[in-house]
PyMOL Python script that loads the backbone (N, CA, C, O; Angstrom):
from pymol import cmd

cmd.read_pdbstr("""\
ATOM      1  N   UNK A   1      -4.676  12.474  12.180  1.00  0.00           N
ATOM      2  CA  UNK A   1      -3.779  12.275  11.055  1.00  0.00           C
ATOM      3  C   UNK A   1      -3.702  10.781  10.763  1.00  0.00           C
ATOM      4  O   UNK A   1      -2.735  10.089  11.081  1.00  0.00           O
ATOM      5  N   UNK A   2      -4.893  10.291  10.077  1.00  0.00           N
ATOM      6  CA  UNK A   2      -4.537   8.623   9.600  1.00  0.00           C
ATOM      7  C   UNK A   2      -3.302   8.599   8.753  1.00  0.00           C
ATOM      8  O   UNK A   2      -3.007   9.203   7.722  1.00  0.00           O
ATOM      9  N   UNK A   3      -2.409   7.366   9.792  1.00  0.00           N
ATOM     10  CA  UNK A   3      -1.446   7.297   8.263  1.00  0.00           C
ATOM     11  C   UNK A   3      -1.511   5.601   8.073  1.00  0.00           C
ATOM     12  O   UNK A   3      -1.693   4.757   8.950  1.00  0.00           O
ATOM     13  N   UNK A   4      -1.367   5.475   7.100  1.00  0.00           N
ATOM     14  CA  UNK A   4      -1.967   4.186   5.931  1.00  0.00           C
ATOM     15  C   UNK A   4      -0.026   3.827   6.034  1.00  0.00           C
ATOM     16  O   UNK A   4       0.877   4.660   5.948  1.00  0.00           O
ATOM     17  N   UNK A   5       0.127   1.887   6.298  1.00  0.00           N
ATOM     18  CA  UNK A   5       1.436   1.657   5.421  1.00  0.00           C
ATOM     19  C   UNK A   5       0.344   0.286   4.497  1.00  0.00           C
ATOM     20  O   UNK A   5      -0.712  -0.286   4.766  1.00  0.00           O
ATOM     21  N   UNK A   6       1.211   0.246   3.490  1.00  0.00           N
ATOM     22  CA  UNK A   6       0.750  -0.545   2.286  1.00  0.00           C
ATOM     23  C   UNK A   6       1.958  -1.141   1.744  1.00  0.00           C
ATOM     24  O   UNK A   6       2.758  -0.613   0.972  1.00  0.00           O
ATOM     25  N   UNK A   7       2.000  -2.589   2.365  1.00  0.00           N
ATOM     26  CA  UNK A   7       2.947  -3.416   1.873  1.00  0.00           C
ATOM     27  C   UNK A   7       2.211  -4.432   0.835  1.00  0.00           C
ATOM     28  O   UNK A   7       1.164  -5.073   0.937  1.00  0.00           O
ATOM     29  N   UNK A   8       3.258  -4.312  -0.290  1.00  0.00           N
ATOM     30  CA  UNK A   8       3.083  -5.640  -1.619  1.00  0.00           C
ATOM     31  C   UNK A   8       4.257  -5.386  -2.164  1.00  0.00           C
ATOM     32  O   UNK A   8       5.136  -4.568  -1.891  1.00  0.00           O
ATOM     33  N   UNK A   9       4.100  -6.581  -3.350  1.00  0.00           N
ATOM     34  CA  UNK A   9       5.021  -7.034  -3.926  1.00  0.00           C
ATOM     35  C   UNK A   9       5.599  -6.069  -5.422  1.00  0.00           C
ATOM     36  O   UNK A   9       4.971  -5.687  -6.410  1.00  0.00           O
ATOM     37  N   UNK A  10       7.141  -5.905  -5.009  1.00  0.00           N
ATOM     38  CA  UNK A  10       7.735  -4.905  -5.621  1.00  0.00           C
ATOM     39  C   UNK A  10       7.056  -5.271  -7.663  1.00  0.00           C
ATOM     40  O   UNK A  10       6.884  -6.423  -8.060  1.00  0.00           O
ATOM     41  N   UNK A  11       6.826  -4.128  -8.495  1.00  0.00           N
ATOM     42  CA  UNK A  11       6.656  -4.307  -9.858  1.00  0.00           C
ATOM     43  C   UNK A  11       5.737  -3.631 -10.092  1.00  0.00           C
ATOM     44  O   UNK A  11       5.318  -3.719 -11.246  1.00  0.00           O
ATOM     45  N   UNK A  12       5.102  -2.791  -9.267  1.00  0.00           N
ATOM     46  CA  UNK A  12       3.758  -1.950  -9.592  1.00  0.00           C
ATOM     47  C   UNK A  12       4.250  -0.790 -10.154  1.00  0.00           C
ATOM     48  O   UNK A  12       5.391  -0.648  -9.716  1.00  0.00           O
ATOM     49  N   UNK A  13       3.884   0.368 -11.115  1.00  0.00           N
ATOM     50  CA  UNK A  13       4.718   1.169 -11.884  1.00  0.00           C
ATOM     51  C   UNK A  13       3.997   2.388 -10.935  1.00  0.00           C
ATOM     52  O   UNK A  13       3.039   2.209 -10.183  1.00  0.00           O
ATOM     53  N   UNK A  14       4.717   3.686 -11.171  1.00  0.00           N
ATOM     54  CA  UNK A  14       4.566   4.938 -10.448  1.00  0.00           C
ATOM     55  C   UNK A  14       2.966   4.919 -10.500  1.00  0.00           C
ATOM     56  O   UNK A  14       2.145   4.568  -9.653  1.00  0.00           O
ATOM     57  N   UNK A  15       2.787   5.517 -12.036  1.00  0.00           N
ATOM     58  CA  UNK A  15       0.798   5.183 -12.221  1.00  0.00           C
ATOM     59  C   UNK A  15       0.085   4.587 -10.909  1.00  0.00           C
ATOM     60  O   UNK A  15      -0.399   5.179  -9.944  1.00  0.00           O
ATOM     61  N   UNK A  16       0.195   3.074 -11.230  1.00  0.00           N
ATOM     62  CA  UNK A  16      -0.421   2.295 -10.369  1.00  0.00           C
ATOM     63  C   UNK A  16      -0.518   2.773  -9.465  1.00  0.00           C
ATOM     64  O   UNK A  16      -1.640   3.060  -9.047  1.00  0.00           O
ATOM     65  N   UNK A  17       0.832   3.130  -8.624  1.00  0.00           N
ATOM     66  CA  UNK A  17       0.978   3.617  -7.288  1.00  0.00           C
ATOM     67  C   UNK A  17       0.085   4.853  -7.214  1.00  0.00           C
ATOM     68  O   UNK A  17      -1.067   4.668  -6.822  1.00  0.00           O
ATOM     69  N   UNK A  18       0.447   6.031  -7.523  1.00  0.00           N
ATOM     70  CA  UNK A  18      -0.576   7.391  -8.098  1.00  0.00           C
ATOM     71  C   UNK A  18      -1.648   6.894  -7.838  1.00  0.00           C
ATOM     72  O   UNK A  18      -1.860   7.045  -6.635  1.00  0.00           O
ATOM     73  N   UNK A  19      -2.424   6.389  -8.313  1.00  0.00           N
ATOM     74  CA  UNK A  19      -4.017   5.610  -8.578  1.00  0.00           C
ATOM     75  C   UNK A  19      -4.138   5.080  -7.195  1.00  0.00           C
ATOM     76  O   UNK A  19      -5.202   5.171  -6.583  1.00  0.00           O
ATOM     77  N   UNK A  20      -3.339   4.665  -6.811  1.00  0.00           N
ATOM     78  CA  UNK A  20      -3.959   3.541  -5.728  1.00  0.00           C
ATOM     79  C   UNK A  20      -3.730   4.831  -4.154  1.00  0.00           C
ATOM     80  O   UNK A  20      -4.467   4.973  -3.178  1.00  0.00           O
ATOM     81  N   UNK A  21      -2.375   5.581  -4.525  1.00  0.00           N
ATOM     82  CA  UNK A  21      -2.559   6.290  -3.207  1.00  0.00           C
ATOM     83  C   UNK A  21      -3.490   7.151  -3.246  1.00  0.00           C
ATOM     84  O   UNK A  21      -4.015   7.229  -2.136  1.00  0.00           O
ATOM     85  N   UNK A  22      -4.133   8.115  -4.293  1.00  0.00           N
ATOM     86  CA  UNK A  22      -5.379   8.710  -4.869  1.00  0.00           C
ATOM     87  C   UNK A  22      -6.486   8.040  -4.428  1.00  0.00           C
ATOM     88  O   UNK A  22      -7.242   8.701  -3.714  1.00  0.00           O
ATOM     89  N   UNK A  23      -6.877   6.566  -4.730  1.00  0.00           N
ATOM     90  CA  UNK A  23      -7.943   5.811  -4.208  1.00  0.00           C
ATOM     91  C   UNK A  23      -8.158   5.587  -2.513  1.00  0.00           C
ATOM     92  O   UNK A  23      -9.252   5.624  -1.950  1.00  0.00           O
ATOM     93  N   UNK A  24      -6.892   5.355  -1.877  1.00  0.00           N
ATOM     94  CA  UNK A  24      -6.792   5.256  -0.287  1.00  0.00           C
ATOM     95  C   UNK A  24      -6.877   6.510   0.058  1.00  0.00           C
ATOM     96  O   UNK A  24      -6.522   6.494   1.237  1.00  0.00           O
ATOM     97  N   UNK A  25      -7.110   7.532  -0.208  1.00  0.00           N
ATOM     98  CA  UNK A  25      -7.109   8.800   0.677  1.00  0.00           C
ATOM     99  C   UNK A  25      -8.306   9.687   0.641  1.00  0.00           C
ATOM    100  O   UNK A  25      -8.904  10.382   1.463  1.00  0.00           O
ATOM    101  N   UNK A  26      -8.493   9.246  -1.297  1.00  0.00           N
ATOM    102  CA  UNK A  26     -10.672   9.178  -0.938  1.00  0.00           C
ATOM    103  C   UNK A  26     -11.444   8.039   0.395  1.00  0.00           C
ATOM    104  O   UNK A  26     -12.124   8.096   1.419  1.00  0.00           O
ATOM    105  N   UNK A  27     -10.806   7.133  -0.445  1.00  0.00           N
ATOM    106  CA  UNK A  27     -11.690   6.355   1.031  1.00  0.00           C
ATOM    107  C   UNK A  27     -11.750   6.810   2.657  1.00  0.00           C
ATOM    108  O   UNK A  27     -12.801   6.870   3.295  1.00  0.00           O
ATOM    109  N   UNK A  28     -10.464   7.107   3.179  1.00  0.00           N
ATOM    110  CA  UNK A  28     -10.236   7.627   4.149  1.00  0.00           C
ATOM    111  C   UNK A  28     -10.771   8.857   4.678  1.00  0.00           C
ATOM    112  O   UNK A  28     -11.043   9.209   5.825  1.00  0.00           O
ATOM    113  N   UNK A  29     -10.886   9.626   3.149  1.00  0.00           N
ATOM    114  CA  UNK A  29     -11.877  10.765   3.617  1.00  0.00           C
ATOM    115  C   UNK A  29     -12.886  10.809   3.623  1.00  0.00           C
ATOM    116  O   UNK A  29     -13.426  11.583   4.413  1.00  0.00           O
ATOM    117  N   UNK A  30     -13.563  10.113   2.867  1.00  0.00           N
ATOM    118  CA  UNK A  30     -15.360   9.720   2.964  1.00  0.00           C
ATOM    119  C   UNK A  30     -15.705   8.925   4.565  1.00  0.00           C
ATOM    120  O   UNK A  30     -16.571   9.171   5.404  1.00  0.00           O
ATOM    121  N   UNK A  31     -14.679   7.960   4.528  1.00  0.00           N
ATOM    122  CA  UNK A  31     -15.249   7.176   5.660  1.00  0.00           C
ATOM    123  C   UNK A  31     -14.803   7.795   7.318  1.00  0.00           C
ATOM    124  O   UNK A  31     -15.420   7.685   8.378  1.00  0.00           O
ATOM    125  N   UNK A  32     -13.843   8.283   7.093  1.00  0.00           N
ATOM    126  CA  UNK A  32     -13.556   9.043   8.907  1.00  0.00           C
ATOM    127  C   UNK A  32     -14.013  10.574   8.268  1.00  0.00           C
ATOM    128  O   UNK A  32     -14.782  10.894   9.175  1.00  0.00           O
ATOM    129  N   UNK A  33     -14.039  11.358   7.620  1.00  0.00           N
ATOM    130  CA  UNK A  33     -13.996  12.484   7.243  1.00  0.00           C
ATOM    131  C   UNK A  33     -13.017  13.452   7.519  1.00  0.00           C
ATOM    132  O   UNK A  33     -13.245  14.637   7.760  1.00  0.00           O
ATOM    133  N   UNK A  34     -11.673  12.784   7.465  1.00  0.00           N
ATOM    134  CA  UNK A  34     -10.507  13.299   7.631  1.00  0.00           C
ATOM    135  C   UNK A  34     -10.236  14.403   6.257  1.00  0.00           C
ATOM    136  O   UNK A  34     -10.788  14.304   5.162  1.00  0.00           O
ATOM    137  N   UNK A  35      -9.274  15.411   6.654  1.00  0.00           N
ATOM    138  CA  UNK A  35      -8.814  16.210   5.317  1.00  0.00           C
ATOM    139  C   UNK A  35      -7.369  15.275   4.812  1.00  0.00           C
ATOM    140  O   UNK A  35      -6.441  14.662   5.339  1.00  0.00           O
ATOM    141  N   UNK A  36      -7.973  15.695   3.176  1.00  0.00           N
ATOM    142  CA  UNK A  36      -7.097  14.686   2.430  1.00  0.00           C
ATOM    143  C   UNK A  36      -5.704  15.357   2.408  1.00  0.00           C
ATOM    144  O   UNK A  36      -4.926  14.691   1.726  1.00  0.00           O
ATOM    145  N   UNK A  37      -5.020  16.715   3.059  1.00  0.00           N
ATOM    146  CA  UNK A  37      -4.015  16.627   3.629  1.00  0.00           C
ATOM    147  C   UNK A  37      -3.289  15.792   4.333  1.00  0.00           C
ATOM    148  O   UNK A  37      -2.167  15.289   4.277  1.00  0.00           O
ATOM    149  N   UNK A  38      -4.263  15.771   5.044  1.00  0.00           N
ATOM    150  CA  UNK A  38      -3.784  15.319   6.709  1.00  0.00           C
ATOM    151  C   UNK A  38      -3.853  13.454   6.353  1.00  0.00           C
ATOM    152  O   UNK A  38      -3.855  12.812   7.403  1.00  0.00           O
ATOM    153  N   UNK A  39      -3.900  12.692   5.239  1.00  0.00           N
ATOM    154  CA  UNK A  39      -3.767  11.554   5.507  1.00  0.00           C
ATOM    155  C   UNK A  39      -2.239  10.867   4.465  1.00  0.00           C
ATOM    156  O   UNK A  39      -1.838  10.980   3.306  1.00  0.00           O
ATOM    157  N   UNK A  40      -1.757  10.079   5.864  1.00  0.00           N
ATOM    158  CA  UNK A  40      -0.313   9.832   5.007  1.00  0.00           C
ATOM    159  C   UNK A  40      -0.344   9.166   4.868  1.00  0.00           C
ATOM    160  O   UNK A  40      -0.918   8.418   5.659  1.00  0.00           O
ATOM    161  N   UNK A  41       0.565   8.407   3.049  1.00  0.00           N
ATOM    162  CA  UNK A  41       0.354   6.932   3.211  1.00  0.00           C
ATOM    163  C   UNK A  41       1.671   6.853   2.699  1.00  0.00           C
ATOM    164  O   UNK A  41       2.247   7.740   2.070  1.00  0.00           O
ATOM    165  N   UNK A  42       2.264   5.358   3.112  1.00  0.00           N
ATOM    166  CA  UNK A  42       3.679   4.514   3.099  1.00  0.00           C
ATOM    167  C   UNK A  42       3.261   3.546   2.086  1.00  0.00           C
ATOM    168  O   UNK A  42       2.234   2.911   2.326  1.00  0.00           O
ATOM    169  N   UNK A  43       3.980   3.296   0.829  1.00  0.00           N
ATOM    170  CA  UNK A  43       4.085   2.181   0.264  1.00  0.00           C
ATOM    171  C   UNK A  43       5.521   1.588   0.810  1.00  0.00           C
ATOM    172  O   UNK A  43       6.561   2.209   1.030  1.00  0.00           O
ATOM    173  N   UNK A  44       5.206   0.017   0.976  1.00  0.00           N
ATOM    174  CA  UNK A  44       6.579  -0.507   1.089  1.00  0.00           C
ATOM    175  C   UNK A  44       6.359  -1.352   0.146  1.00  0.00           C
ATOM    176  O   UNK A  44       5.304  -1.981   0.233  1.00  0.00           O
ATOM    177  N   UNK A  45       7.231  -1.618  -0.987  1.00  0.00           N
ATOM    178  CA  UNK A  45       7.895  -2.509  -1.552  1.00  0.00           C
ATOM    179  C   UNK A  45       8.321  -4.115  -1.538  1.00  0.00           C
ATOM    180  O   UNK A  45       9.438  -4.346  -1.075  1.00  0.00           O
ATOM    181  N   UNK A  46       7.839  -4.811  -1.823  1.00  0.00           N
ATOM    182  CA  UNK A  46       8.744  -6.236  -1.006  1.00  0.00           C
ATOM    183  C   UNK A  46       9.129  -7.223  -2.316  1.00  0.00           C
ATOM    184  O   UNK A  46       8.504  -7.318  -3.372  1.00  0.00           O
ATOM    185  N   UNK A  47      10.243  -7.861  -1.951  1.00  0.00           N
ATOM    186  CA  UNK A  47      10.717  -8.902  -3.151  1.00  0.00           C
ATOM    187  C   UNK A  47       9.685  -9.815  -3.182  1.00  0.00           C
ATOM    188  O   UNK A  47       8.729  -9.411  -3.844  1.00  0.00           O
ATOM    189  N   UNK A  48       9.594 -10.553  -2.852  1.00  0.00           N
ATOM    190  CA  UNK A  48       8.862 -11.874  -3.371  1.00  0.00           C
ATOM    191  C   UNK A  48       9.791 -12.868  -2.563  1.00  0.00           C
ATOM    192  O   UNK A  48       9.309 -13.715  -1.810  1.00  0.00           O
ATOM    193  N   UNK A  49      11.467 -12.682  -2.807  1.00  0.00           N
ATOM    194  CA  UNK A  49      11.781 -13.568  -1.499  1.00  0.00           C
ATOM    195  C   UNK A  49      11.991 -13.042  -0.323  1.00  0.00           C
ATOM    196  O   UNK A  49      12.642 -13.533   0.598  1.00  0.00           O
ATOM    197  N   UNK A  50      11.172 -11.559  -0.367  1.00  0.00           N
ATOM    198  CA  UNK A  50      11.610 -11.176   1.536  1.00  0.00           C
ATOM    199  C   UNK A  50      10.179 -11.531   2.232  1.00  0.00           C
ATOM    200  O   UNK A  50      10.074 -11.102   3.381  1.00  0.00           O
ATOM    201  N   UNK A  51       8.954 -12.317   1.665  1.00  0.00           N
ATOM    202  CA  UNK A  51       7.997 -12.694   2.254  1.00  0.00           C
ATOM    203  C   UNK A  51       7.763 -14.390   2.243  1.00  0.00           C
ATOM    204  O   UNK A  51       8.179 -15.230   1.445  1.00  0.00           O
ATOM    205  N   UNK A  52       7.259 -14.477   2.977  1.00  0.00           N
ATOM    206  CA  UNK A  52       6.765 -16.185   3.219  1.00  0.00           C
ATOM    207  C   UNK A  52       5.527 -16.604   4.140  1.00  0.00           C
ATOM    208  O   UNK A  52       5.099 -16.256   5.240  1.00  0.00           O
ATOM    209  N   UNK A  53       5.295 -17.185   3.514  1.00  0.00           N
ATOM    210  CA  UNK A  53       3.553 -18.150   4.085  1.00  0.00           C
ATOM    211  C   UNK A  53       3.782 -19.732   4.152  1.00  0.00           C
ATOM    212  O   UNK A  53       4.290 -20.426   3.271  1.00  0.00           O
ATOM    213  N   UNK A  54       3.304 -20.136   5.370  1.00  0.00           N
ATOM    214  CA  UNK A  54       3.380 -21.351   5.606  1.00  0.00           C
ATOM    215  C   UNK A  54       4.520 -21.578   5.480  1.00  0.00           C
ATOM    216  O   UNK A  54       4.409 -22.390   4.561  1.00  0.00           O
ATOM    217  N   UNK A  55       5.334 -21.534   5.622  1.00  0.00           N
ATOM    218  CA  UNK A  55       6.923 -22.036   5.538  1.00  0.00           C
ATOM    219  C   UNK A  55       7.669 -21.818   3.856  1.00  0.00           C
ATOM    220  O   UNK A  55       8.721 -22.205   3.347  1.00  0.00           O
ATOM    221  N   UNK A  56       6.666 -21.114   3.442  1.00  0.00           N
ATOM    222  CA  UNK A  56       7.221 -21.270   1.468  1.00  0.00           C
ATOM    223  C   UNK A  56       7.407 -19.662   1.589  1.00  0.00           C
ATOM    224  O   UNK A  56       6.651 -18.785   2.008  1.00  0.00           O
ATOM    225  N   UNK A  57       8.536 -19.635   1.128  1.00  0.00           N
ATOM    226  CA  UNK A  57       8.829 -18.154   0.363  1.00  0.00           C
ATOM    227  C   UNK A  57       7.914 -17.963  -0.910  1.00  0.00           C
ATOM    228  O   UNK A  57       7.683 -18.825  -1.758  1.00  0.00           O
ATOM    229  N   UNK A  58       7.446 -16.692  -0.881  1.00  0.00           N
ATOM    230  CA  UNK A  58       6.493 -16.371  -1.795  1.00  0.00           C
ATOM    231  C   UNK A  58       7.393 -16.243  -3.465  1.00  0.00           C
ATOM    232  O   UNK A  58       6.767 -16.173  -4.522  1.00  0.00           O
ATOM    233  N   UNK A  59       8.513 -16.236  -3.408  1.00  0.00           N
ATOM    234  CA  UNK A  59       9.417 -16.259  -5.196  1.00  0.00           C
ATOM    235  C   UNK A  59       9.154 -17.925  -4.993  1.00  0.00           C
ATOM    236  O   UNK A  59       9.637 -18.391  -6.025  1.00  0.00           O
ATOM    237  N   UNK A  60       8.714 -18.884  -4.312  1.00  0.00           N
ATOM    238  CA  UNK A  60       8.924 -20.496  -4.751  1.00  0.00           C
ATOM    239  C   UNK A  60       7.085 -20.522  -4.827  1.00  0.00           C
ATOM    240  O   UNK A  60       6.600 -21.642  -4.985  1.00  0.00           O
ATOM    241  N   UNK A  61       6.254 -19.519  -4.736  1.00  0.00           N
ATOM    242  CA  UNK A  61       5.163 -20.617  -5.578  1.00  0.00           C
ATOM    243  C   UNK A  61       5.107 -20.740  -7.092  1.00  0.00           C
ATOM    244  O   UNK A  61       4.321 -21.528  -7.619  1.00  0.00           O
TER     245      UNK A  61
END
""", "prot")
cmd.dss("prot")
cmd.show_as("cartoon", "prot")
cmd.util.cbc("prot")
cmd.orient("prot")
């Protein structure tokens, strides 16, 4: 049971999301040959100021 989490930055619309969890679960099944039941995936959400690189919050670039 692969399960996928997929963290980015909050603003992507349902669609997008649709599309993209649709796209990760082909891949997953072509490449392990898992059933596309059996693969779960987590989007998480994130502000922009709940992440940071190098010491900069990602809402200050």
């Amino acid at each position: 049971m692969p399960i996928v989490h997929i963290h980015m930055f909050e603003g992507r619309s349902v669609d997008q999301k649709r599309r993209l969890v649709e796209s990760v679960t082909d891949a997953i099944v072509s490449s392990v040959d898992a059933k596309p039941d059996s693969v779960h995936i987590v989007i998480h959400d994130m502000a922009r100021h709940d992440y940071g690189e190098g010491g900069v919050l990602a809402s200050e670039d």
